[in-house]
Each structure stands twice: as C-alpha cells, then as structure tokens.
C-alpha positions in Angstrom: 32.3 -47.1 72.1 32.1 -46.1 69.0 35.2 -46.3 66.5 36.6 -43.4 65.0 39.9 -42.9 62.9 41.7 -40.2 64.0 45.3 -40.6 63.4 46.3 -37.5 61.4 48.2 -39.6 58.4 44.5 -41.4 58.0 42.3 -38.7 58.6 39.0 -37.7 57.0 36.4 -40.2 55.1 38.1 -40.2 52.0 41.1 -42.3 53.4 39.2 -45.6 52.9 37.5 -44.2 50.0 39.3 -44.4 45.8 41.4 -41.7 45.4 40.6 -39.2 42.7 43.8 -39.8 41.1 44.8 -38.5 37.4 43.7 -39.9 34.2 46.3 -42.9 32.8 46.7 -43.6 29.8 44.5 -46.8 29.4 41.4 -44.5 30.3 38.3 -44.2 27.5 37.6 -40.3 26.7 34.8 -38.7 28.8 31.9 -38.5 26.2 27.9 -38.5 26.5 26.9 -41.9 26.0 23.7 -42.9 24.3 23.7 -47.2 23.7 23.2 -47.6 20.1 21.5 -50.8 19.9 18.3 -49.8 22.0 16.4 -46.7 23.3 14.2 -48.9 25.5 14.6 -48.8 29.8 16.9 -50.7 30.4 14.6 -52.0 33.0 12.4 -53.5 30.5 15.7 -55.6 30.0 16.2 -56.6 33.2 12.6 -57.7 33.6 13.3 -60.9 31.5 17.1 -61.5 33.2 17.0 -64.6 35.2 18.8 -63.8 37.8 18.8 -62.3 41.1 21.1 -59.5 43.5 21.2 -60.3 46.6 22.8 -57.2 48.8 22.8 -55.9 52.3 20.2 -53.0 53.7 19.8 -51.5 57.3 16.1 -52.2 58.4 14.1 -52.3 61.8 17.6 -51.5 63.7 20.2 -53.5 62.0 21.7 -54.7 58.9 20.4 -57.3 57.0 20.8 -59.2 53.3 17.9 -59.3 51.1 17.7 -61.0 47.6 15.9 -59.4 44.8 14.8 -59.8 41.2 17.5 -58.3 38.6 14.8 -55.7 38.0 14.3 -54.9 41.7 10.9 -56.5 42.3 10.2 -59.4 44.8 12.3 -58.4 47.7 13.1 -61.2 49.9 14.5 -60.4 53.8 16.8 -63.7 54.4 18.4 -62.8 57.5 15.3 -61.3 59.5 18.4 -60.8 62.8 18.1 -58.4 65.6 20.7 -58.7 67.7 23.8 -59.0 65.1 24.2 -57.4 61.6 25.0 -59.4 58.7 27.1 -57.7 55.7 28.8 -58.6 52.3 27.1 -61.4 50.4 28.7 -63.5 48.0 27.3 -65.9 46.1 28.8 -69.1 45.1 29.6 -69.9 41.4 27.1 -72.7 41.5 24.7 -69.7 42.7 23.4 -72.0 45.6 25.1 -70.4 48.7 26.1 -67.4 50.2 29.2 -66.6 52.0 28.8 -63.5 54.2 30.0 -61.7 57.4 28.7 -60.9 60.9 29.5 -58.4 63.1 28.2 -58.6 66.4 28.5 -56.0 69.6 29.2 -52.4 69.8 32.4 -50.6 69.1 35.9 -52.2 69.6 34.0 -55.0 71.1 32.6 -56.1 68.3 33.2 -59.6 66.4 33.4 -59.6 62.4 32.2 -63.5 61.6 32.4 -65.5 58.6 29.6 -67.5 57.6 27.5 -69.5 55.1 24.1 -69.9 54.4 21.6 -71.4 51.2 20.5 -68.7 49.0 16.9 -68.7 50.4 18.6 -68.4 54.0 18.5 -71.9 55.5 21.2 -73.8 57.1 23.7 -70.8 58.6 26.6 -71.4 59.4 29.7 -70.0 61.0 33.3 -70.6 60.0 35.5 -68.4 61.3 35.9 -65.6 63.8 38.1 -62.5 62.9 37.3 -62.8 59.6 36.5 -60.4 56.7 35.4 -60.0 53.1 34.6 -63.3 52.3 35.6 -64.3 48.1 34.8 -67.8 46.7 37.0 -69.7 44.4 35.7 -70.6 40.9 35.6 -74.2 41.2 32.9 -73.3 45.3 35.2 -75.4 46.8 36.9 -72.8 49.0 36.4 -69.3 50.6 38.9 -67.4 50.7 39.4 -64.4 53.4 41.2 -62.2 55.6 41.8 -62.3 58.7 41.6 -59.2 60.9 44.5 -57.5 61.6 44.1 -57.3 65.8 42.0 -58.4 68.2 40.1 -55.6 68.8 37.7 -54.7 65.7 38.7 -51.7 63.6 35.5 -51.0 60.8 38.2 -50.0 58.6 37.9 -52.3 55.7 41.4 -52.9 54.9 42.4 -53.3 58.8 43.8 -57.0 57.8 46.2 -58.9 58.2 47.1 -62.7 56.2 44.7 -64.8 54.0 43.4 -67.9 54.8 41.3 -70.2 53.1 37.9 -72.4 54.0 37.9 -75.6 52.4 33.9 -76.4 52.1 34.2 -80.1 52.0 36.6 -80.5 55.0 36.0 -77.2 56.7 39.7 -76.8 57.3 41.4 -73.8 57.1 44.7 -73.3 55.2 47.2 -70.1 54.9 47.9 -68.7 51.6 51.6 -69.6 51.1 52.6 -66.2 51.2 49.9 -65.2 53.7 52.6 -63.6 56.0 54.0 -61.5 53.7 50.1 -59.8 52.6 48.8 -56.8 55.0 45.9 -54.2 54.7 43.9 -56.1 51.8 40.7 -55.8 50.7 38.2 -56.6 48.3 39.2 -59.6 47.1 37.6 -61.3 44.3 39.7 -64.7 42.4 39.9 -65.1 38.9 37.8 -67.5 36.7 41.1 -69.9 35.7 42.0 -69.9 39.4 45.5 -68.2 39.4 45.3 -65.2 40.8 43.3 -63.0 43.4 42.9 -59.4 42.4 42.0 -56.8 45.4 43.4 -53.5 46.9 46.0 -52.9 49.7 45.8 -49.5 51.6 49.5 -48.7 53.2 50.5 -52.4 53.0 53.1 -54.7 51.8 55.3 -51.9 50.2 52.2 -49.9 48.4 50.5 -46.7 49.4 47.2 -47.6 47.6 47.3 -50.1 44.1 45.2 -52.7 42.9 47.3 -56.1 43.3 47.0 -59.2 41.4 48.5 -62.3 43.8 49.2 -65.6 42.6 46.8 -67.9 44.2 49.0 -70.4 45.4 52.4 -68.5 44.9 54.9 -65.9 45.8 54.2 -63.5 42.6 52.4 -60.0 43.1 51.7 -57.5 40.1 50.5 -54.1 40.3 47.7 -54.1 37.9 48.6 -49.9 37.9 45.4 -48.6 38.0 43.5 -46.4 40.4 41.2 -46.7 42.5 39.7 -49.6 44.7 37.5 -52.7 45.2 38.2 -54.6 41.6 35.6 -57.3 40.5 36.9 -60.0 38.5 33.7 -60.9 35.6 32.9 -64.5 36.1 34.0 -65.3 32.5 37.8 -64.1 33.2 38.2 -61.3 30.4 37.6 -58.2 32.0 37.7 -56.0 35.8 35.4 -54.1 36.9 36.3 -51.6 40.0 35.8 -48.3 41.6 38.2 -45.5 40.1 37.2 -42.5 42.1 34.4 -42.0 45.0 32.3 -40.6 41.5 34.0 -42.9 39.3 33.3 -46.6 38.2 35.0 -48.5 35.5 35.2 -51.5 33.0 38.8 -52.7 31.3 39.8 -55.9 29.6 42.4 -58.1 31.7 44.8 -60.8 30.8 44.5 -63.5 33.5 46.1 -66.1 31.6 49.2 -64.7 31.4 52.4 -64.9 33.4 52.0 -60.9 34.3 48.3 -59.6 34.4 47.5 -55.9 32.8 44.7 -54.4 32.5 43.9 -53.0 28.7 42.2 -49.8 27.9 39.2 -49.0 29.6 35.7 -50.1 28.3 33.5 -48.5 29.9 33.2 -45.6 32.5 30.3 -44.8 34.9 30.5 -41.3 36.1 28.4 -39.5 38.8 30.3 -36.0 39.6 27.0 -35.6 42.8 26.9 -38.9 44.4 29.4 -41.9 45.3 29.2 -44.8 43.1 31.0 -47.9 44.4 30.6 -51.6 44.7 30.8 -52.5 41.3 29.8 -56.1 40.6 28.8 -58.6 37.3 26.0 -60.3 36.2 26.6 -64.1 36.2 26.7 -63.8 32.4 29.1 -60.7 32.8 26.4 -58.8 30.6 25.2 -56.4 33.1 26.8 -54.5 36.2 25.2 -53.6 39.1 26.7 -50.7 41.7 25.7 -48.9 45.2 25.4 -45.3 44.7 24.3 -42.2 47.0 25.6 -39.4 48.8 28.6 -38.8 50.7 28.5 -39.4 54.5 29.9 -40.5 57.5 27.6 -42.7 58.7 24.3 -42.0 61.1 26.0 -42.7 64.6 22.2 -43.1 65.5 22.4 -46.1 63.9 23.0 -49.2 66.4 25.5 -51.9 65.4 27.1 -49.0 63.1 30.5 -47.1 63.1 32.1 -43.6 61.6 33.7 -43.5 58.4 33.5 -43.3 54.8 30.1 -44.4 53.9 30.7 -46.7 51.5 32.6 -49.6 54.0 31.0 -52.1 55.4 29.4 -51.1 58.7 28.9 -47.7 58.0 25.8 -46.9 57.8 24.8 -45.2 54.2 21.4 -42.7 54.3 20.1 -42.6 50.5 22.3 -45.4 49.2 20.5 -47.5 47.2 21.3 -50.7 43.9 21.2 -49.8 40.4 22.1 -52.0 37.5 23.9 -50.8 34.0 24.7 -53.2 30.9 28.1 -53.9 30.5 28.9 -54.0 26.9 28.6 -50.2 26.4 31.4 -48.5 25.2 32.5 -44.8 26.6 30.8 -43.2 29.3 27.8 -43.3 31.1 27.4 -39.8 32.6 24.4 -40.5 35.1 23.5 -37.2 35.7 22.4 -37.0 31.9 22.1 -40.5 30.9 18.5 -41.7 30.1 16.8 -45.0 31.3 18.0 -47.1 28.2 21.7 -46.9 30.4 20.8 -47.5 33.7 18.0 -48.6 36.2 17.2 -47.9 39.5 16.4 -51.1 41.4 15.8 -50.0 45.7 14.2 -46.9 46.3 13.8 -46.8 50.2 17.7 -45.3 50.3 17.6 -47.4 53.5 21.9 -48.5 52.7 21.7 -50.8 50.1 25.0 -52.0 49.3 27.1 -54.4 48.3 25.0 -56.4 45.4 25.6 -59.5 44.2 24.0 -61.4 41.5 23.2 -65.3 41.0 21.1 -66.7 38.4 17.6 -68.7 39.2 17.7 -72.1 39.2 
C-alpha cells in the first residue's frame, strides 16, 4: 500500500513543500549577482576544500548514503542495503559519525529507524524505532529527534509528534521538557551555544506554517517570522540558512545568544524560478552551502521502498535531483538560471535523487 495524502485541507504536493509567501521586510533586493572577488569555477575552489558531503541517492532499488569529495569526485556507497532504505545523514560535530534514518517495509507498514554509524560506514547501529530527522547537539553528546506521530508510518515529514533525546554515552533516551506541548516538527537543526533548536511546524502547536526557535531545555518558543521551511543553523552560530520558497533558498544573520532570537536582513538569496531548490546545508567552516535541486514531482511510484508526495521529503523518490554547492559569503542573489560557474557548482550528475547533503571535514 502505498501512502497518499488526500484529505482536501492537505491536498496537492506543495502542502509539505515552502510556501511561496510575500517578500518581508528583512529580504535582500532581487539583483544579478556576479562575486566580486573571483571569476574562477567555483569548482576550482572546492577542489582544495577539505571536506566531504555525505547525502542520500536511490541506486540498484533502494535508497542509500554516499559520501563524496566537496567537489563531487571520489564517490563512496556506505550503506550498499537492499532490503531497507537509509535517509538523512547527519554528521557529528566531531565529523566522525553519522546519525541517520531507516525505513523499512512498504506503505503504512513501514518502520522509520534511528541509527548511527562511523563516517566510512562501520559499526551501525540502531537507537530508536518511530523516530525521524535525526539533529546532533554541538557538544555530539546527544541526538536529538522526533518521534512519529502514530503508529502507522505517514512519509509526511512533519507527521510528528514530541522530541526526545539520545544520550550517546548512556544510550538513554530523555523527553524535551516541553516535549508534550511540540507537534508536526521538522527539520530540526540546534544551535552552536546549545540554547535553542530551530525547525519548522506545519499545522502544529498554535502555527499554520513558521519557523520556531525552542529553548533547548525550556518552556520558551519564538517565531523567528520568516517563510519558508527546513532552517540550518551554520556551525559557527551567526547565521540561518533555509528554504524560502520551493525556487527559493536563503542566508540571514541570527542572534542566538539572546533571550529572543531574530533573524536580520537577508544575506544571500539563491533563486531558481525552473527547478526546486531545497535542503540547504553549511560547510563545517560555514564558508560554503550546499543544496538539492531538480524538478518538481511526485515521486516515481515505480520506485520500491518509495511513497507519493512532494518530492523534496524524505522517501520520495526525486528523478533529476542532484548536490550542488555555492559559497556563502556572497551578498545579493544568485539567480541560477544566469549565474556563471564562479557562483555555483554542480557536484552529482546521475539525477539519480540526491538529497539531503551534509558536509564534515577530513580528518
């Protein structure tokens, strides 16, 4: 059985998906964007970046996470599965482990897993059934995550309910202290001083569709009041990266180390009015951005191990998708219809889903 979302308040792809919404007033001008400071690819660039992306990619039948070289050479397979499909990497601040989910079965039957593995794919493990979107805390000594909202699976990425958190050392499990107050989050990604988790909520805990800021290990929840979906905190702790339209990526500063987060006028804008861009993510030096980008779809239903939806969620399979990579310190907008190879780089070709990257340096 496959899923499908039919009610008719959440009908069509775009529920899941960012919202076009109108411009606020923190949002840079649209302009044509040429970097100043060089006119070389940027993939020249990326070549001497010591780091790596790892990201998720549907081959031989399932999904499965590969790591590659911040230019896109030296693709590594880690997962190699056949009978389950393994989604979402995210790579620990020490850049030696990956948390990541499972899902395994068909349809409503299926099981979303949480698990862990080295960054050259040794030593799985599982932690946790029911569990989604895996987000590590700055110091790696827990992973956070949210549990699924009923026991039957829903591929609906913000079908959660709570959020719980793995201690690594002890391999408890604790409940934020507000956890039964939080419903229909996703994307969450926790700040570089520790005090607060950033993410969206879709028709949850009084919102329609915001980007939240909650306390870590409190009752307080701001609206960071800007549009759009899946934020990315930069490892450094000064700025937010996240997905302002299905065409539409973005760059702001943030204040994280005040008593009420806001997000300052925007940075940078990524623009693509012919494909979706989504899945916006930083370097480990918070120099460079990489994204997923491709066309709009529904998924392949051809696909085993997949589901119906928006394209871009996890699950859903994503024909022509593949990782790019932009620097970070531009300033205006990066139309990438027009813009040239000093602004971005292509790093998959085979358009085979790639998704969801996530960069660690080399050690």
């Amino acid at each position: 059985m496959i899923v499908r979302w039919i009610s008719g308040i959440l009908a069509g792809a775009g529920f899941a998906a960012c919202c076009a919404l109108p411009l606020t007033a923190q949002e840079t001008p649209v302009v044509n964007h040429t970097p100043e400071h060089s006119n070389k690819p940027f993939s020249k660039t990326l070549k001497k970046v010591k780091m790596k992306i790892a990201y998720e990619s549907y081959v031989n039948g399932n999904w499965d996470i590969f790591t590659m070289n911040a230019d896109g050479t030296d693709r590594v397979n880690l997962t190699h599965s056949l009978d389950r499909n393994e989604h979402f990497p995210q790579i620990s601040p020490d850049g030696k482990k990956i948390a990541f989910s499972i899902d395994k079965g068909e349809g409503r039957e299926a099981v979303r897993s949480l698990w862990i593995m080295d960054v050259d794919g040794k030593n799985e493990k599982k932690l946790a059934d029911g569990a989604r979107e895996p987000f590590w805390s700055p110091d790696g000594k827990t992973i956070g995550f949210l549990p699924q909202e009923f026991p039957k699976f829903n591929v609906m990425d913000f079908y959660t309910t709570g959020m719980s958190f793995y201690h690594v050392a002890s391999g408890k499990i604790t409940q934020h202290p507000c956890s039964s107050k939080i419903h229909h989050l996703y994307n969450p990604s926790w700040s570089a001083n520790g005090k607060w988790i950033v993410a969206t909520v879709h028709g949850g805990m009084g919102y329609g569709h915001s980007i939240l800021a909650i306390e870590a290990n409190g009752p307080k929840i701001v609206d960071l009041k800007i549009p759009g979906c899946r934020p990315r905190l930069s490892p450094d702790g000064t700025r937010i990266a996240w997905g302002a339209g299905d065409h539409k990526l973005a760059v702001a500063p943030i204040s994280l180390d005040a008593d009420t987060p806001e997000v300052g006028t925007w940075t940078l804008t990524i623009l693509d009015e012919k494909n979706k861009i989504y899945h916006i993510n930083w370097s480990s030096d918070a120099k460079y951005v990489a994204f997923s980008r491709g066309p709009d779809g529904e998924g392949d239903l051809t696909k085993k191990g997949s589901f119906q939806a928006a394209c871009e969620i996890i699950g859903v399979y994503a024909g022509g998708w593949n990782i790019y990579a932009s620097p970070a310190d531009h300033k205006g907008t990066i139309d990438l219809q027009t813009a040239t190879d000093a602004d971005f780089a292509q790093l998959t070709t085979s358009g085979d889903s790639n998704k969801q990257p996530a960069w660690f340096r080399v050690k």
